[in-house]
GUNU-811675 format. One line per 4 residues: their letters; for each residue y, x, z of C-alpha. Coordinates in nm, 2 decimals, always signed. Example, Ala and Ser with C-alpha at 12.3 -4.5 7.8 and 13.67 -1.06 7.14 Angstrom:
<atoms>
as) -0.45/+1.23/+0.78  -0.11/+1.37/+0.71
</atoms>
This chain:
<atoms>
xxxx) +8.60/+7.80/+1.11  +8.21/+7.76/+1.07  +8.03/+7.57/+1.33  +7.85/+7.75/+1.60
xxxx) +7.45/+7.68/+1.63  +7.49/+7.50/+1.94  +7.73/+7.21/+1.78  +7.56/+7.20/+1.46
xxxx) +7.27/+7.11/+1.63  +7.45/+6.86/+1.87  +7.58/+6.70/+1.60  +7.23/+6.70/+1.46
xxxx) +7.09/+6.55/+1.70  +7.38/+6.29/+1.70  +7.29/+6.21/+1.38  +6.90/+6.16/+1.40
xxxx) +6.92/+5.97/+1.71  +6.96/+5.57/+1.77  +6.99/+5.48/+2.10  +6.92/+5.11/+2.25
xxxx) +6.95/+4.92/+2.58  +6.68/+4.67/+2.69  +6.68/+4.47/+2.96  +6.28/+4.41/+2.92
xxxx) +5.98/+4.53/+2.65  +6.03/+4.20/+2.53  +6.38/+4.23/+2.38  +6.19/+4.42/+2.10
xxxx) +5.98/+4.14/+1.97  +6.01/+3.76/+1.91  +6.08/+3.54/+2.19  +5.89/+3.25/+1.97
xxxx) +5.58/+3.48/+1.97  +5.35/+3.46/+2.28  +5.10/+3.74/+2.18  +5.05/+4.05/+2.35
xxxx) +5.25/+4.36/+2.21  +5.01/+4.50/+2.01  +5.06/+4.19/+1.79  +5.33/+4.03/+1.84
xxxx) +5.62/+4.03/+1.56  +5.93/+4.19/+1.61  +6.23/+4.07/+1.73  +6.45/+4.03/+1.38
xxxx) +6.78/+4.14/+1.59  +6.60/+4.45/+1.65  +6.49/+4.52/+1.32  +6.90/+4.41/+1.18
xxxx) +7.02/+4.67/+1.47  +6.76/+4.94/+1.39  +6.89/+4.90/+1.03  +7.21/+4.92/+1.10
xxxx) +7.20/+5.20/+1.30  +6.97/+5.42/+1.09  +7.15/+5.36/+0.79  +7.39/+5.65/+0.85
xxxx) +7.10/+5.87/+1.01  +6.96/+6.17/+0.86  +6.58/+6.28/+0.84  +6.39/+6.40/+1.16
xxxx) +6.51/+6.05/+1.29  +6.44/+5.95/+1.69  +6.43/+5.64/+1.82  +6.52/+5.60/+2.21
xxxx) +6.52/+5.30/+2.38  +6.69/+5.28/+2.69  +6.50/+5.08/+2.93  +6.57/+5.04/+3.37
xxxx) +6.34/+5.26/+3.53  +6.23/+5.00/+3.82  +6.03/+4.83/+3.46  +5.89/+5.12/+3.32
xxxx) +5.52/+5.09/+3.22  +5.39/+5.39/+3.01  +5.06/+5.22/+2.87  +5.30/+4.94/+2.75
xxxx) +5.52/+5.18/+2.60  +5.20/+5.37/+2.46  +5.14/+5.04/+2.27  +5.48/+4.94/+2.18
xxxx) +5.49/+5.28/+1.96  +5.20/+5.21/+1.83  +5.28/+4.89/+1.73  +5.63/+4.97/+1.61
xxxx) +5.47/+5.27/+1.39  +5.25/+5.05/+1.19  +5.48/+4.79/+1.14  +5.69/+5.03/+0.99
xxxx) +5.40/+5.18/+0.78  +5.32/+4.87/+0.67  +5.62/+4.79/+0.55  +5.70/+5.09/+0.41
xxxx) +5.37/+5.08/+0.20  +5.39/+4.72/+0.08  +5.82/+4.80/-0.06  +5.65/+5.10/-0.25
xxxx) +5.41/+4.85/-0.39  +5.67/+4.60/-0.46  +5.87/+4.88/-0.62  +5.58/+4.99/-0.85
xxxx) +5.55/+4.62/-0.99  +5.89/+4.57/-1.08  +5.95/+4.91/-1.23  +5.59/+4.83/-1.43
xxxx) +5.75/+4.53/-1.53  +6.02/+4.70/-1.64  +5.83/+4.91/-1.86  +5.58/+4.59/-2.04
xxxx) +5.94/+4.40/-2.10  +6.07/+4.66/-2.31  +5.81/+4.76/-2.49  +5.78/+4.35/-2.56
xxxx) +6.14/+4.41/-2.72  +6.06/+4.70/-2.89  +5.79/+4.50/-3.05  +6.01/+4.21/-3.10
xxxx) +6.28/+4.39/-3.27  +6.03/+4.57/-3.48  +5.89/+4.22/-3.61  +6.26/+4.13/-3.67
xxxx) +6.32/+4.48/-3.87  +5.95/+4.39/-4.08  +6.08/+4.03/-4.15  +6.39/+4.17/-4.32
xxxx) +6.21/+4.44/-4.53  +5.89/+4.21/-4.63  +6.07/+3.91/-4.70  +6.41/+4.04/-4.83
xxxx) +6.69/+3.69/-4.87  +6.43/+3.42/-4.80  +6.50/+3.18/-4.55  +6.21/+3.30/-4.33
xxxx) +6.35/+3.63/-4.29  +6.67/+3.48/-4.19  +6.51/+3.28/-3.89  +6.28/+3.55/-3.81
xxxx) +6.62/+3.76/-3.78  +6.78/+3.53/-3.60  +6.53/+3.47/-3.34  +6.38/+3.79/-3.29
xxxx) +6.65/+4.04/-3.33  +6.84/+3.89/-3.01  +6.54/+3.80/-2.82  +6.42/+4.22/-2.92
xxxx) +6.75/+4.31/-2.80  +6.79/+4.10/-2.47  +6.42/+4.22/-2.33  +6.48/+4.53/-2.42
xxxx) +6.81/+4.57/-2.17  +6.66/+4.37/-1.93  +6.37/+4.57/-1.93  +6.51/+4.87/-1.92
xxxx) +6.78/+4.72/-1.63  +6.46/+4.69/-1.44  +6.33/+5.02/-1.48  +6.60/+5.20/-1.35
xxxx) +6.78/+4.92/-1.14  +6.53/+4.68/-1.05  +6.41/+4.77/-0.72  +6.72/+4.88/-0.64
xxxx) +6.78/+4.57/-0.39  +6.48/+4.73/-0.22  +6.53/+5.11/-0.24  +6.76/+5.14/+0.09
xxxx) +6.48/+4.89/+0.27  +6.21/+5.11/+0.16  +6.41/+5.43/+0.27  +6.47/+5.26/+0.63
xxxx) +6.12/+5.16/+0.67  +6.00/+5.56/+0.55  +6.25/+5.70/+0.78  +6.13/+5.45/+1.09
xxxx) +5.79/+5.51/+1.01  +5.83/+5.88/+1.09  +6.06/+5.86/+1.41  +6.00/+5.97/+1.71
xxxx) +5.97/+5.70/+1.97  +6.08/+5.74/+2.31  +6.16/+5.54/+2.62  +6.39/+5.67/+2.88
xx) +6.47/+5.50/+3.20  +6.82/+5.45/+3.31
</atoms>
């Protein structure tokens, strides 16, 4: 039976939102840091629970934070938004970097084993049975082989570790933030 419009987008919505309780502003950031919110670092059981929670989100993601309504303050919130958005930029921009470097990487190690395995290949044909050739062999051809592999492992696997933290911090960067009082 196909889903009616109304509970596809309930269950939409279910899916882009995360939902957390604070007792102050503050449970968002550091205790150790005495700065004022629009520096201050963020709290790192936050960031493990907004992690957590967004990992089975969708796009179109929404951030709510539940917070009692006697400690509402809306310029703080204005702040907190704005300081939760750039930190997630930030972030975002500097695991794209990170990304780039080690996929660049990639790329120079196998080409260095490409080269390596080429020197082994000119060794065999320029200097046939002699003993150079056999060293040259037996030094290059492995070495050509090994950066070649591991380069390419870095290509395509290498940033891998940092993929779903540079999807969470894309995804976080683009919610919606909003405080509701409870």
């Amino acid at each position: 039976m196909p889903q009616q419009p109304a509970e596809k987008r309930n269950r939409l919505v279910d899916e882009s939102e995360i939902s957390l309780v604070l007792d102050t502003y503050d449970d968002i950031f550091s205790d150790f840091d005495p700065r004022t919110y629009d520096l201050r670092v963020l709290s790192f059981d936050f960031l493990l629970e907004a992690k957590r929670a967004a990992r089975e989100k969708v796009s179109g993601l929404s951030l709510r934070f539940m917070i009692p309504e006697a400690l509402r303050d809306h310029s703080k919130e204005q702040l907190i938004i704005k300081r939760l958005h750039a930190h997630f930029e930030k972030h975002a921009r500097l695991l794209k970097k990170e990304r780039k470097v080690i996929y660049r990487k990639g790329v120079l190690i196998t080409i260095l084993g490409l080269l390596l395995t080429a020197g082994a290949a000119g060794a065999r044909f320029y200097f046939k049975d002699s003993m150079l050739a056999a060293v040259a062999l037996v030094i290059l051809e492995p070495a050509g082989w090994f950066s070649i592999w591991n380069g390419l492992d870095l290509v395509f696997q290498g940033g891998k570790s940092q993929k779903e933290e540079y999807k969470f911090y894309c995804k976080m960067s683009s919610a919606e933030i909003i405080f509701n009082g409870y």
